[in-house]
mmCIF file as gemmi writes it, N, C-alpha and C atoms, coordinates in Angstrom:
data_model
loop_
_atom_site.group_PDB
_atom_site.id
_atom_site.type_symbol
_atom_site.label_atom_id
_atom_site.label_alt_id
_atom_site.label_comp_id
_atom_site.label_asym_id
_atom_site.label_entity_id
_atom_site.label_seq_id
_atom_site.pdbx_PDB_ins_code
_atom_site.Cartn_x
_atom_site.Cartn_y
_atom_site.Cartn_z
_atom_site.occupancy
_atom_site.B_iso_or_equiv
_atom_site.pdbx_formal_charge
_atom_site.auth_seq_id
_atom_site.auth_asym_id
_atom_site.pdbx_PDB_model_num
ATOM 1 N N . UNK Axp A 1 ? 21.461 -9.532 -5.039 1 0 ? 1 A 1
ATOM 2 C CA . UNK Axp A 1 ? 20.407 -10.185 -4.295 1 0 ? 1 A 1
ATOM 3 C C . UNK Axp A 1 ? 20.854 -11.584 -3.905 1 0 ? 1 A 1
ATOM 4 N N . UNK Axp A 2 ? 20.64 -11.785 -2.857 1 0 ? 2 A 1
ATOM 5 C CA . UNK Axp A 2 ? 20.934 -13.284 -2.258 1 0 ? 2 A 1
ATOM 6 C C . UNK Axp A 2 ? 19.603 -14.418 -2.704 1 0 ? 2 A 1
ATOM 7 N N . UNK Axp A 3 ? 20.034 -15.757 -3.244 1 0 ? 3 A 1
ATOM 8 C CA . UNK Axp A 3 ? 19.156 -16.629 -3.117 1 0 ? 3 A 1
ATOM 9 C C . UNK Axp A 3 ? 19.468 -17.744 -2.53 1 0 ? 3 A 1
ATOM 10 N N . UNK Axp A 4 ? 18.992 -18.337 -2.05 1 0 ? 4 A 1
ATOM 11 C CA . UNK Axp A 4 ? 19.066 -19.988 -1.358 1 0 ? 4 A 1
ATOM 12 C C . UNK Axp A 4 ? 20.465 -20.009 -0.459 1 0 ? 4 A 1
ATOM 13 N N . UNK Axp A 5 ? 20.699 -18.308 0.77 1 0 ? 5 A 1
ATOM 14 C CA . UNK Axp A 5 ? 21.419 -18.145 1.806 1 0 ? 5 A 1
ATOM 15 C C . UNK Axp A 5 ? 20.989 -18.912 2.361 1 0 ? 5 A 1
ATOM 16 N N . UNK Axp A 6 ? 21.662 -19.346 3.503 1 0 ? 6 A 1
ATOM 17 C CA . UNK Axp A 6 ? 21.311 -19.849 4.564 1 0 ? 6 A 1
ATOM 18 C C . UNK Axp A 6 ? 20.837 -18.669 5.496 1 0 ? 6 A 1
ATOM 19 N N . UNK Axp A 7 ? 19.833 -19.16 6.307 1 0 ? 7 A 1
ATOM 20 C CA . UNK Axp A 7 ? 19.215 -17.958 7.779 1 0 ? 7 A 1
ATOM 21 C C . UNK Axp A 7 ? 20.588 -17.484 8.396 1 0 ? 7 A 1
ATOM 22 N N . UNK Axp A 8 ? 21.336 -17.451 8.757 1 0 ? 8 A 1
ATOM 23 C CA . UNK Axp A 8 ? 22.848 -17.629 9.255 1 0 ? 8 A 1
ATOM 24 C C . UNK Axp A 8 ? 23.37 -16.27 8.405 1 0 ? 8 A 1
ATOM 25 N N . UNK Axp A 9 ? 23.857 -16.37 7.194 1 0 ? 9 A 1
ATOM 26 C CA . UNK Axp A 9 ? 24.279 -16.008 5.943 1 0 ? 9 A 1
ATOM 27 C C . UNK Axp A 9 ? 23.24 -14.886 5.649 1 0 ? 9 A 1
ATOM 28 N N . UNK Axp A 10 ? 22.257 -14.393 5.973 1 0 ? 10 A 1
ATOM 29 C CA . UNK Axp A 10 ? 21.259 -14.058 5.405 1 0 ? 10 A 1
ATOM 30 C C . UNK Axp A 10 ? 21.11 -12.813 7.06 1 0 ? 10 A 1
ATOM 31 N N . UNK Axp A 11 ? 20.907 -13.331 8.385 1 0 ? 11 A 1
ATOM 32 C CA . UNK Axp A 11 ? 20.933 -12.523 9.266 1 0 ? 11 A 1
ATOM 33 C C . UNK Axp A 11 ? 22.38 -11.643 9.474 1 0 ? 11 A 1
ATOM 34 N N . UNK Axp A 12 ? 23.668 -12.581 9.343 1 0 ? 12 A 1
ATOM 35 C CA . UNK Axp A 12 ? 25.181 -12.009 8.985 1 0 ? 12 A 1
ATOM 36 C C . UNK Axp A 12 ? 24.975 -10.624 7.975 1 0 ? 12 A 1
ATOM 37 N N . UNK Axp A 13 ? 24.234 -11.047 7.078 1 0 ? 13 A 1
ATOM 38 C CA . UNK Axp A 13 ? 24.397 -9.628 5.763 1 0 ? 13 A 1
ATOM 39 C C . UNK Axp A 13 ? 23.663 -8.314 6.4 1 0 ? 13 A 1
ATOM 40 N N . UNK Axp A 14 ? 22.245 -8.926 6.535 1 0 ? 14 A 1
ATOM 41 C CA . UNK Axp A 14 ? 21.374 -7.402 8.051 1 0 ? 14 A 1
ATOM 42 C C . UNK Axp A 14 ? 22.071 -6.7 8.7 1 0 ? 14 A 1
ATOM 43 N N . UNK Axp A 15 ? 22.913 -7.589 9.589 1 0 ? 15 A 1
ATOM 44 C CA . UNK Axp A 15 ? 23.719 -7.101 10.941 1 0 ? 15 A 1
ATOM 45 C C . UNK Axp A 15 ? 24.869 -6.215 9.88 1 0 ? 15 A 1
ATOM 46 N N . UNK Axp A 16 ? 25.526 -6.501 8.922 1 0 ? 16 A 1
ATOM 47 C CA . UNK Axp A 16 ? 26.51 -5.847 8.26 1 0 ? 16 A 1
ATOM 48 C C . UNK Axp A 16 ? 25.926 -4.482 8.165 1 0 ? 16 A 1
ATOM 49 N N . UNK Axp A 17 ? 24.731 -4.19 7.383 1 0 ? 17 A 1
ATOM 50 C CA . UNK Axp A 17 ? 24.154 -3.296 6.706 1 0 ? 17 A 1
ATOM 51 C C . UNK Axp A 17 ? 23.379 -2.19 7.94 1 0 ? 17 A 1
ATOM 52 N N . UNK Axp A 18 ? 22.824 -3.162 8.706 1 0 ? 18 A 1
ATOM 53 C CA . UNK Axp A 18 ? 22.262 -1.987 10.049 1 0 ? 18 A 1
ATOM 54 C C . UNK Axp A 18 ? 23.432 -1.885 10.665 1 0 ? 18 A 1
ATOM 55 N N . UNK Axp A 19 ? 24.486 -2.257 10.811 1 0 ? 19 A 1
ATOM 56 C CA . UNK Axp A 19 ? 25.771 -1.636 11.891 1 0 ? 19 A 1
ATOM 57 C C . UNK Axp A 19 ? 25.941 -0.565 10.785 1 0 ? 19 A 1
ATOM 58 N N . UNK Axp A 20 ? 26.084 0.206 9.761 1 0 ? 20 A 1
ATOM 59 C CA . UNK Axp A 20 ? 25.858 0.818 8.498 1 0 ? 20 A 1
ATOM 60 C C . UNK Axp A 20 ? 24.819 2.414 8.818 1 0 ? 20 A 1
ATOM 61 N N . UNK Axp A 21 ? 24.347 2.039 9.178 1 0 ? 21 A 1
ATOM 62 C CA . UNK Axp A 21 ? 22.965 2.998 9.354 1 0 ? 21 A 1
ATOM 63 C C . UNK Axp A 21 ? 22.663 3.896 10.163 1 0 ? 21 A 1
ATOM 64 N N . UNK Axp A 22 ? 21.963 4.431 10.839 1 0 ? 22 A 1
ATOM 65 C CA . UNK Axp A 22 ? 21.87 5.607 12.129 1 0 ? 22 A 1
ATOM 66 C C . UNK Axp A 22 ? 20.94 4.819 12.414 1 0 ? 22 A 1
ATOM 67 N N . UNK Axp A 23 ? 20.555 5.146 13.481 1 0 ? 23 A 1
ATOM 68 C CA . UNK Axp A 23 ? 19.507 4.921 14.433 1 0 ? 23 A 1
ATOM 69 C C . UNK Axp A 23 ? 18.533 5.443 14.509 1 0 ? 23 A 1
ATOM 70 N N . UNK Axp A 24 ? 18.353 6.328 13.531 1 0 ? 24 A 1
ATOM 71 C CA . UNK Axp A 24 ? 16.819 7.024 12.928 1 0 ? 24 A 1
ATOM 72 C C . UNK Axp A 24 ? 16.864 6.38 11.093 1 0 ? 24 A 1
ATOM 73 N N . UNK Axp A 25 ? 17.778 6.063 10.727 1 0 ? 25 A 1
ATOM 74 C CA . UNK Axp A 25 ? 17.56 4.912 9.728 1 0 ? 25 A 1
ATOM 75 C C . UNK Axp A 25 ? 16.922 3.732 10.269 1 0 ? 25 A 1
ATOM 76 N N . UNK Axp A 26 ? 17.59 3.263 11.029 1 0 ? 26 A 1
ATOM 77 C CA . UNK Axp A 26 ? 17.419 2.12 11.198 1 0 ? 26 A 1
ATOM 78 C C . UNK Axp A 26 ? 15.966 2.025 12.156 1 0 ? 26 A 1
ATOM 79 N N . UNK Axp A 27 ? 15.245 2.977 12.574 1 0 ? 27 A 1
ATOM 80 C CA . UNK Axp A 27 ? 13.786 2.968 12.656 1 0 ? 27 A 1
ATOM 81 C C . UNK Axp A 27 ? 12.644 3.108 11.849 1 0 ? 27 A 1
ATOM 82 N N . UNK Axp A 28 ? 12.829 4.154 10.759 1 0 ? 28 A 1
ATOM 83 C CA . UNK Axp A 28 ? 12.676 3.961 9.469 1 0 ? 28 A 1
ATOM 84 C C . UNK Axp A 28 ? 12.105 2.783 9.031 1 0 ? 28 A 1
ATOM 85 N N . UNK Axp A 29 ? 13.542 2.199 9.112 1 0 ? 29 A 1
ATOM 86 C CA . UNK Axp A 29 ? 13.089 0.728 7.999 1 0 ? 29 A 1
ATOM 87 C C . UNK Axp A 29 ? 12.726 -0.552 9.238 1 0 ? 29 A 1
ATOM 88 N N . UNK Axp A 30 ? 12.582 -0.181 10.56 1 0 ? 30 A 1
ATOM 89 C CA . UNK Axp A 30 ? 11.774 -1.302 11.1 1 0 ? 30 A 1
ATOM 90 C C . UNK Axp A 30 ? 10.38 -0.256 10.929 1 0 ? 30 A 1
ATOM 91 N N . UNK Axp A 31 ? 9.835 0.723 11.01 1 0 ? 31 A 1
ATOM 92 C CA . UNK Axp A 31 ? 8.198 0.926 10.663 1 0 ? 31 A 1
ATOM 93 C C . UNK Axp A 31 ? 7.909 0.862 9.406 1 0 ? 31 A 1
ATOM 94 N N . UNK Axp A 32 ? 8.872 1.102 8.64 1 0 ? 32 A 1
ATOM 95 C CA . UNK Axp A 32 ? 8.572 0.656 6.898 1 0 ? 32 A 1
ATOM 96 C C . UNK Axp A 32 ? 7.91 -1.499 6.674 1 0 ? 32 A 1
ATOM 97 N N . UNK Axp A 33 ? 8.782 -1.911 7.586 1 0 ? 33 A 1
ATOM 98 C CA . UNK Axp A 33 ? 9.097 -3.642 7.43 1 0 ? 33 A 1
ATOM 99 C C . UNK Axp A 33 ? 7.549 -3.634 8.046 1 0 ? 33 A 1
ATOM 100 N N . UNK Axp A 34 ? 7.364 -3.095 9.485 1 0 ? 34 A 1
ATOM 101 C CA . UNK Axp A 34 ? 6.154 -3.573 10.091 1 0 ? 34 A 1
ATOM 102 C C . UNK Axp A 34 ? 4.895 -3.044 9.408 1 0 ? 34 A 1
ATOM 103 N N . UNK Axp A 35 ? 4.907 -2.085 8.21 1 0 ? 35 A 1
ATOM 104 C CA . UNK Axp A 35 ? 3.62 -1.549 7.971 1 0 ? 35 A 1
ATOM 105 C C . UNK Axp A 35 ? 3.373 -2.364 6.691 1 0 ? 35 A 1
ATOM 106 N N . UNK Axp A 36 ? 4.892 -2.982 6.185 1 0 ? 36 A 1
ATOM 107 C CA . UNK Axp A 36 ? 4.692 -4.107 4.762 1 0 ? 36 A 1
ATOM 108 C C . UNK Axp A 36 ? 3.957 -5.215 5.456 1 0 ? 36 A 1
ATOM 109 N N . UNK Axp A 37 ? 4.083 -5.938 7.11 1 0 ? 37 A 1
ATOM 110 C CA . UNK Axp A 37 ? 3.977 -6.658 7.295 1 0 ? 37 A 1
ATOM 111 C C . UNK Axp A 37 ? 1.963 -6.846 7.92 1 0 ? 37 A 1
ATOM 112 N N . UNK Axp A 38 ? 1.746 -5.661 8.449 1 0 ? 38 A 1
ATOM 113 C CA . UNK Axp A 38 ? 0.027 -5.554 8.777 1 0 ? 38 A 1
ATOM 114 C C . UNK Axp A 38 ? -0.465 -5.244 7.083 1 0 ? 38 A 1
ATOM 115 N N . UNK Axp A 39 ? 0.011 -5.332 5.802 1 0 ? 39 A 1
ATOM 116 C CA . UNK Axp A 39 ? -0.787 -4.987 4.799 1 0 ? 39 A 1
ATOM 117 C C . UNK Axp A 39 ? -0.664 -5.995 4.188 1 0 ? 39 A 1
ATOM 118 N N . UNK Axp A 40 ? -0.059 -7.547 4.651 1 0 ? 40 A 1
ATOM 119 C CA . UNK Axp A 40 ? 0.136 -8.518 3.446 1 0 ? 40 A 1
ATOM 120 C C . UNK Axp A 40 ? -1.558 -9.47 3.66 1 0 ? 40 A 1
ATOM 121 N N . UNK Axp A 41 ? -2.078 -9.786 2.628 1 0 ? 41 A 1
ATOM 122 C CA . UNK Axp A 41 ? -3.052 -10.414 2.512 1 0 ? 41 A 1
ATOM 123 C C . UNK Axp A 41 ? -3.419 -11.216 3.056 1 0 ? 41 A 1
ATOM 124 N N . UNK Axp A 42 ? -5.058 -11.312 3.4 1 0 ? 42 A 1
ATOM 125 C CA . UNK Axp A 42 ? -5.274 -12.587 3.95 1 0 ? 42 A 1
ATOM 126 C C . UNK Axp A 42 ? -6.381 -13.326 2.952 1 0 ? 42 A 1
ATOM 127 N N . UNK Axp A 43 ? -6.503 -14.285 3.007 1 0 ? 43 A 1
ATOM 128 C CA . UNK Axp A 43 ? -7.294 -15.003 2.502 1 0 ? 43 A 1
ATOM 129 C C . UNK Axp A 43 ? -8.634 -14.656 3.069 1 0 ? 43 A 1
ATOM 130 N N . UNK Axp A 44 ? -9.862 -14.145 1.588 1 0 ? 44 A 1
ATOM 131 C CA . UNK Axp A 44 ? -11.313 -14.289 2.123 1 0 ? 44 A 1
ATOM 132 C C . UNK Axp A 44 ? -12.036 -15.192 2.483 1 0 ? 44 A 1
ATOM 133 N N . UNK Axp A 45 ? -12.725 -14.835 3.563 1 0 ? 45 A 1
ATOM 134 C CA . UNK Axp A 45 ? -13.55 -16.207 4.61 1 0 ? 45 A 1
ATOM 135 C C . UNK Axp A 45 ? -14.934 -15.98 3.848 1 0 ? 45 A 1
ATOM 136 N N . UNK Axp A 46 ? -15.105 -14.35 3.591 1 0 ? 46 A 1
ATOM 137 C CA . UNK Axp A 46 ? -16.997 -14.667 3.115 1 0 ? 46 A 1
ATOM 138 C C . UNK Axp A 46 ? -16.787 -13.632 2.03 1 0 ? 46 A 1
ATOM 139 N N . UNK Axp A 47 ? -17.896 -13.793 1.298 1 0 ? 47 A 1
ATOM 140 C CA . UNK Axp A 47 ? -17.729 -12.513 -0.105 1 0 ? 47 A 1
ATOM 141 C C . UNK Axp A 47 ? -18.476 -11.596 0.958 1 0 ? 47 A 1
ATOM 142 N N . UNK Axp A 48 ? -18.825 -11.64 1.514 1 0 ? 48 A 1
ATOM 143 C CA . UNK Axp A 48 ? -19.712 -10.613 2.432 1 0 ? 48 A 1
ATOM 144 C C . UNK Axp A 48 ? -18.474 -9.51 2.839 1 0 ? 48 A 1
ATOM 145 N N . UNK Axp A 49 ? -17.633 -9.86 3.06 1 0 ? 49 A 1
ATOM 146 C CA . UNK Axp A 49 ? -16.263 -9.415 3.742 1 0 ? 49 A 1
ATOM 147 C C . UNK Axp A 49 ? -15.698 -8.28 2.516 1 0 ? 49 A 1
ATOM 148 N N . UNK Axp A 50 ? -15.908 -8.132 1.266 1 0 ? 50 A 1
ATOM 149 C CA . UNK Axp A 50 ? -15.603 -7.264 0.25 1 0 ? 50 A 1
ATOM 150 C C . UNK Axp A 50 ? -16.322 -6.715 0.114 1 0 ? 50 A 1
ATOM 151 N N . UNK Axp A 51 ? -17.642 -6.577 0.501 1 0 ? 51 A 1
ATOM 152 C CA . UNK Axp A 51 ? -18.872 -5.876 0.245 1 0 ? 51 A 1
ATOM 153 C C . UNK Axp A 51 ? -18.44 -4.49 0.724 1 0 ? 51 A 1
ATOM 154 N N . UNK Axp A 52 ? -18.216 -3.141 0.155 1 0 ? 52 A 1
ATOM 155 C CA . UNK Axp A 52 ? -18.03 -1.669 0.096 1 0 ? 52 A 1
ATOM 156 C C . UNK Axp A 52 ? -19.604 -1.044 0.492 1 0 ? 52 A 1
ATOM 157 N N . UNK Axp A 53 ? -19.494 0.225 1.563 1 0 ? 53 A 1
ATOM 158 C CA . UNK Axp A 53 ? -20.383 0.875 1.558 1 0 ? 53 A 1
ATOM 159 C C . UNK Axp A 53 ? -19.873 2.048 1.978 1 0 ? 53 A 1
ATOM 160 N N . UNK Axp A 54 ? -19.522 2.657 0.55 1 0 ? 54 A 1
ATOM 161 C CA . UNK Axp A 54 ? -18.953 3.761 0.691 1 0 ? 54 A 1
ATOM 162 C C . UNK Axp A 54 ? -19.584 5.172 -0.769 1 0 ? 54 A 1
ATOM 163 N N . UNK Axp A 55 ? -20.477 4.119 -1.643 1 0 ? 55 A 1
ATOM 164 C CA . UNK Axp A 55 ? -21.002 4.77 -2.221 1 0 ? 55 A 1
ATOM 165 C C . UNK Axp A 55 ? -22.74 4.825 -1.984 1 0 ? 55 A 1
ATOM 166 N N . UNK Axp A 56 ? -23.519 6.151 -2.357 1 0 ? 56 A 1
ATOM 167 C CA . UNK Axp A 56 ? -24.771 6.346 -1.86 1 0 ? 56 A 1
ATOM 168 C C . UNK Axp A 56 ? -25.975 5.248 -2.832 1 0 ? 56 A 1
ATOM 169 N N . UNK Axp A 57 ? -26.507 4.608 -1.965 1 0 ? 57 A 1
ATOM 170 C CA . UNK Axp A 57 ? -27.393 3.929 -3.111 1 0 ? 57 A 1
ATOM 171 C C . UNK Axp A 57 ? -28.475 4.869 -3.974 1 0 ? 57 A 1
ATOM 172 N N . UNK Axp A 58 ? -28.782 6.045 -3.45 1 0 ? 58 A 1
ATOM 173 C CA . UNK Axp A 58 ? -29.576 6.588 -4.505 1 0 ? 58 A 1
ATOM 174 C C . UNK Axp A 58 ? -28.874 7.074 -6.019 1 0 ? 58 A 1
ATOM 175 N N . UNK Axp A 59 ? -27.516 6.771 -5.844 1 0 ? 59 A 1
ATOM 176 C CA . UNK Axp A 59 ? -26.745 7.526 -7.177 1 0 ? 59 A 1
ATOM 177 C C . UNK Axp A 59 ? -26.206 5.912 -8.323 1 0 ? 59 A 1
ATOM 178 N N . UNK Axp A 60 ? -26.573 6.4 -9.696 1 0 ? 60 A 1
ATOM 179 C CA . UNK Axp A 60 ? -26.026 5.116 -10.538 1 0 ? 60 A 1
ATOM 180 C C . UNK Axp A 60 ? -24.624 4.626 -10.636 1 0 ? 60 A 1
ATOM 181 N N . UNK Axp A 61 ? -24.236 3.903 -11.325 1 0 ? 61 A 1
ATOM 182 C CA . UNK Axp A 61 ? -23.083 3.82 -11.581 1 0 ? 61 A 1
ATOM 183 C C . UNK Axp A 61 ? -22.782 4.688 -12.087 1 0 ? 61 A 1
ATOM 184 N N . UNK Axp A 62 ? -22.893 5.006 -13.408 1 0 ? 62 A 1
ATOM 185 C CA . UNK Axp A 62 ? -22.72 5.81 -13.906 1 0 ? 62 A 1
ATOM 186 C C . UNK Axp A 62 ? -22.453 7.212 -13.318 1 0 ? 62 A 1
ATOM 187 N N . UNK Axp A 63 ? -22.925 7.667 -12.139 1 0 ? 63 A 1
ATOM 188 C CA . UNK Axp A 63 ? -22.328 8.845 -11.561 1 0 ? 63 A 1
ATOM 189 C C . UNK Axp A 63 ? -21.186 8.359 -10.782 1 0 ? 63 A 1
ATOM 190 N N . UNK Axp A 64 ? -20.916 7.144 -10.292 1 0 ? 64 A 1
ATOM 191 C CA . UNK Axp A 64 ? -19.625 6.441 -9.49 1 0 ? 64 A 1
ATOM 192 C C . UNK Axp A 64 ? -18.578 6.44 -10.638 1 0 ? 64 A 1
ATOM 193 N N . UNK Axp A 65 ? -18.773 5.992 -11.963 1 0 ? 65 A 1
ATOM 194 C CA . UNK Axp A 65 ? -17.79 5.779 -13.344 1 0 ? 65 A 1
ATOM 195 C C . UNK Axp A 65 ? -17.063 7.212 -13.234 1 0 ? 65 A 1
ATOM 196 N N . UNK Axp A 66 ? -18.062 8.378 -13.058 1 0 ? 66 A 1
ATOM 197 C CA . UNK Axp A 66 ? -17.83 10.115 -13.535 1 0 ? 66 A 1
ATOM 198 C C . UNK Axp A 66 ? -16.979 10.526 -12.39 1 0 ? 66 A 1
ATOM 199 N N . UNK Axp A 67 ? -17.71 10.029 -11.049 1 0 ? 67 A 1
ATOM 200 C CA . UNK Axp A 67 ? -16.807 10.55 -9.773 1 0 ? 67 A 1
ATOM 201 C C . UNK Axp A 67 ? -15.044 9.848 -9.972 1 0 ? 67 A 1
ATOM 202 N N . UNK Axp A 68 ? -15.047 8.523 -10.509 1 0 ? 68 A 1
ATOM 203 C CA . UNK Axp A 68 ? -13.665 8.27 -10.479 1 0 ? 68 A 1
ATOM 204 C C . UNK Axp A 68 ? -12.538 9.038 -11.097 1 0 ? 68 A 1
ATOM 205 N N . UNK Axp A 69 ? -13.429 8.981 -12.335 1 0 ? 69 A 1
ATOM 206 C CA . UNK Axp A 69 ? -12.589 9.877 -13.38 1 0 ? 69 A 1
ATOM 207 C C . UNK Axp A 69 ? -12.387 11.06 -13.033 1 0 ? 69 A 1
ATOM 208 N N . UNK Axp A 70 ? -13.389 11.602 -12.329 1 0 ? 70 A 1
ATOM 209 C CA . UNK Axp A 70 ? -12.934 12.863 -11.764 1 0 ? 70 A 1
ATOM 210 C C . UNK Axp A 70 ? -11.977 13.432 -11.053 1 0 ? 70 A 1
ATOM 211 N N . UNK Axp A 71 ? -11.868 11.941 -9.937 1 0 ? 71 A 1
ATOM 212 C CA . UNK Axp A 71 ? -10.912 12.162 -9.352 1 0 ? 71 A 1
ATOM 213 C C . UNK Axp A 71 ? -9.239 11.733 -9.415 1 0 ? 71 A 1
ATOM 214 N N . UNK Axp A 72 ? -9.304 10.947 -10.83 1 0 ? 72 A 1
ATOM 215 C CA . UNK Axp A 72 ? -8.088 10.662 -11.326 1 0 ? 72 A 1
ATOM 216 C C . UNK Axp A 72 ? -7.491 11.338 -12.186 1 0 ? 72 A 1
ATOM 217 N N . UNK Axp A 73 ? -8.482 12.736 -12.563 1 0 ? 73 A 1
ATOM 218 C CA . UNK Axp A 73 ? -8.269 13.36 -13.137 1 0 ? 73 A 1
ATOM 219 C C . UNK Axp A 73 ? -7.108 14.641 -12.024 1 0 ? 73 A 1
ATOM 220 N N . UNK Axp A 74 ? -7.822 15.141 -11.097 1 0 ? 74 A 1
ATOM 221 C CA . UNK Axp A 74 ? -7.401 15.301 -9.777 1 0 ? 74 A 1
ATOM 222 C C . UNK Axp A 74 ? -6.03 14.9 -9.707 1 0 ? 74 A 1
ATOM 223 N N . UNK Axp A 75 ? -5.848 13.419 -8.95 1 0 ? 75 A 1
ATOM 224 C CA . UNK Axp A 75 ? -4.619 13.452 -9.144 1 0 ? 75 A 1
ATOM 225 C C . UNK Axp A 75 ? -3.69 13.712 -9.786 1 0 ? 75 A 1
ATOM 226 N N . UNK Axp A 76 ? -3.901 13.398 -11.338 1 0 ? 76 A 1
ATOM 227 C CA . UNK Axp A 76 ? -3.173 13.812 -12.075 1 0 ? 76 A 1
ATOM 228 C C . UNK Axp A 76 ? -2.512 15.766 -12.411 1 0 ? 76 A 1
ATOM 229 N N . UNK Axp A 77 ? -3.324 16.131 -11.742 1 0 ? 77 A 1
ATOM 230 C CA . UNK Axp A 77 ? -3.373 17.592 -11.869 1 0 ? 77 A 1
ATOM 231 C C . UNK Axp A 77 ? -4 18.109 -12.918 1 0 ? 77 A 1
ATOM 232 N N . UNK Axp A 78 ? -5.137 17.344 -13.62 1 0 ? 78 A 1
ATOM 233 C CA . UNK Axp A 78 ? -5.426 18.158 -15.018 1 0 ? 78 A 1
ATOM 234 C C . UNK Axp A 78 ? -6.454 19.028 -14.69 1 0 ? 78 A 1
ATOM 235 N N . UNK Axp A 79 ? -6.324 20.31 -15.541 1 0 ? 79 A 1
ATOM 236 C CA . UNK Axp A 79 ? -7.144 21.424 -15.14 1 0 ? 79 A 1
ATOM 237 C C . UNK Axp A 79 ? -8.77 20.654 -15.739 1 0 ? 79 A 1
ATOM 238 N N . UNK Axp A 80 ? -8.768 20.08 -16.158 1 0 ? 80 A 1
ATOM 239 C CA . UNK Axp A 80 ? -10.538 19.466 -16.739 1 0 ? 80 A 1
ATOM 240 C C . UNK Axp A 80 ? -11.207 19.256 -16.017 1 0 ? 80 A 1
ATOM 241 N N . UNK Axp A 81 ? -10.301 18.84 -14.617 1 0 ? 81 A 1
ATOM 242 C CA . UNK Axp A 81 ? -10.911 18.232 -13.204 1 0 ? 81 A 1
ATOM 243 C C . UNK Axp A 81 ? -11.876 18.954 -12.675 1 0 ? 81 A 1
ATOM 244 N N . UNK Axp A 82 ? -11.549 20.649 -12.673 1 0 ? 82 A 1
ATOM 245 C CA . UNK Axp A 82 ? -11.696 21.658 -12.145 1 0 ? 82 A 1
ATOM 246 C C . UNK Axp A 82 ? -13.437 21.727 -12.519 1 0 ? 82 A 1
ATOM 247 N N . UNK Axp A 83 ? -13.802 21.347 -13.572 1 0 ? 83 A 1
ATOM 248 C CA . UNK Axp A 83 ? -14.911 21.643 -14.275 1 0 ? 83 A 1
ATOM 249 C C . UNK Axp A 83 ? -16.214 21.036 -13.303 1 0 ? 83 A 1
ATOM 250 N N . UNK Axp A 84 ? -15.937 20.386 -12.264 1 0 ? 84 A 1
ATOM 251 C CA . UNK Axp A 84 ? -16.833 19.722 -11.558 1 0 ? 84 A 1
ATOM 252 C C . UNK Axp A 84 ? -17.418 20.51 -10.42 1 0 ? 84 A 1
């Protein structure tokens, strides 16, 4: 890993590594770079802005606690899941 390259030193090593690559690599990892780059954080302006409405207000937590587990159960592949 490079630290405290210079931009110079640092674009030189890229150009080494993509002359390296195919041209369906090397698209790859520019939609890989651009999809790291629309998901990096922004700073919240309002708590309003985190507010979720994706669960039903007539149901408790407690059935939201059961649905998670359920479904991490799911992922995991465990047959217990099934029981729902």
């Amino acid at each position: 890993m490079m630290t405290k390259a210079s931009p110079a030193k640092v674009r030189d090593a890229l150009l080494d590594v993509v002359d390296e690559l195919s041209v369906n690599r090397v698209a790859e990892v520019l939609e890989f770079a651009l999809f790291i780059k629309a998901r990096q954080a922004t700073p919240v302006q309002r708590l309003d802005d985190l507010w979720g409405d994706f669960w039903p207000e007539d149901e408790s937590v407690d059935d939201f606690i059961s649905a998670v587990r359920r479904w991490r159960r799911v992922d995991v592949g465990c047959s217990a899941a099934k029981s729902y």
